[in-house]
N, C-alpha and C positions, 0 to 999 in steps of 0.2 A: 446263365445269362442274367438274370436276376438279380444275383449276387455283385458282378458287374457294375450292375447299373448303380446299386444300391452304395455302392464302394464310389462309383463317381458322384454322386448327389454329396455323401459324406464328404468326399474333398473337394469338391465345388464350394458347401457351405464353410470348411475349412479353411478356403482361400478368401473367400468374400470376410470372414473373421479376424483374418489376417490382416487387410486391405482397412478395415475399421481400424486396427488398432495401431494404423500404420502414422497414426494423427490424433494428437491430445492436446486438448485444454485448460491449462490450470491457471486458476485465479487466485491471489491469495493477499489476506490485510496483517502488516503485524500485531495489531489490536482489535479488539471489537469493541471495548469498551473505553472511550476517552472523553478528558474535560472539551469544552469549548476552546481552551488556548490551547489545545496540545495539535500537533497533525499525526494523519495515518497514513502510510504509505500504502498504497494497493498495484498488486504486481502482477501482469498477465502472461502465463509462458505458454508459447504454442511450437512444441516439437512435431516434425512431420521427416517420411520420407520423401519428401518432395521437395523439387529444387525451390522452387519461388515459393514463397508461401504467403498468398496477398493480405491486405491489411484487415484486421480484426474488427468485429463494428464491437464498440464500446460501450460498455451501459452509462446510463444515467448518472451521474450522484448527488442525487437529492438529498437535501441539508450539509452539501460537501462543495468548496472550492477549490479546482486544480491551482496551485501556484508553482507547480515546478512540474517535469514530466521529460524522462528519456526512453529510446529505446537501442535495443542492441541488437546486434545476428551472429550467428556462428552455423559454420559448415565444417561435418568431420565426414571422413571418405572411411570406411569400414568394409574389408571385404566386397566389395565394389556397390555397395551400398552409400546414395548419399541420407546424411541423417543433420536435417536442418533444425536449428533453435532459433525463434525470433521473441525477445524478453520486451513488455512495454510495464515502465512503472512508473508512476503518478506520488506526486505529494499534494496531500488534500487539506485543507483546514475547514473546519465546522464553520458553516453559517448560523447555525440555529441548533437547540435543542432537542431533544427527542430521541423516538425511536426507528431506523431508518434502513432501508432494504437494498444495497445495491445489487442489481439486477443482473442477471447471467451475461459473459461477456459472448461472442458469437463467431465463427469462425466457419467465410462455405471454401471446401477444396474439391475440386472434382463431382460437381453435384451435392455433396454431400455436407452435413450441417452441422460442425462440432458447435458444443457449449458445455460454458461451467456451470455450476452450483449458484444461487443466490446468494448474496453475504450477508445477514444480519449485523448491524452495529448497534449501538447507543451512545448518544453525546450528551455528558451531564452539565452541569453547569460547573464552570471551573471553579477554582479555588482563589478567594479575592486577594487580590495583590495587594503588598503590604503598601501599608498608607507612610506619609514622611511625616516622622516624630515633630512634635511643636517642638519650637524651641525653649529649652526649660530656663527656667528663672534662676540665679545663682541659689544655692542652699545656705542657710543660716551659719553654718563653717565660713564658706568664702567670703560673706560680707562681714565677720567677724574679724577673718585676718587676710585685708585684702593685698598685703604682703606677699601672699603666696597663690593668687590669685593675675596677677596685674605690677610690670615692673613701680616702683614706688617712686615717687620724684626725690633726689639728692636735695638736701639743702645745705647749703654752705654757707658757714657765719667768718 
């Protein structure tokens, strides 16, 4: 009897492990490290087996501007399994330099409280854009043979 019971706690807590892993959150930057003019895209993907999967609360990003931002869903049917993807990804530009922490993204289904990782970045200071060349003064050539510089006026006798 024992033995029993001991076999149903094991797949009790097998099923409840199941039920965890049945929903993931992943966040992700393609760079950690950029200028001030560059942007970083950061992508939130939450897989579940659940039909609706509601909206995500989103961290912060401090020292970072959204200026562009989509998201997408897909549903695949597998052995009568539904298996949902809902993708959010953001285009960000630096406000400011530094170094800066975007904050785990959050996710509740069924009671229960996914999240990601924190993301570490750094934003340096970009690289100065080229300035416009003065404008240079003819070279000692040109004003010597300004024939080949400048059509010449004809003169007719």
């Amino acid at each position: 009897m024992k033995k029993v019971i001991i076999l149903i706690a094991i797949f009790t807590s097998l099923c409840s492990v199941t039920a965890f892993a049945q929903t993931s959150i992943k966040a992700e930057v393609d760079k950690i490290s950029l200028g001030i003019d560059e942007t970083l895209t950061y992508k939130l993907t939450i897989t579940s087996l659940e039909k609706n999967i509601p909206t995500p609360q989103l961290p912060k990003f401090t020292g970072l501007k959204v200026i562009a931002s989509t998201q997408s869903s897909s549903m695949t049917f597998t052995k009568g399994k539904v298996k949902t993807i809902a993708a959010y990804a953001f285009v960000l530009v630096p406000t400011e330099t530094g170094k800066f922490k975007i904050e785990p993204g959050t996710i509740k289904i069924k009671n229960e409280t996914f999240s990601t990782g924190p993301i570490q970045i750094e934003i340096k200071q970009g690289k100065p854009k080229p300035r416009a060349r003065p404008q240079q003064k003819p070279s000692v050539s040109e004003e010597a043979h300004p024939e080949e510089t400048e059509e010449s006026p004809q003169i007719t006798l």
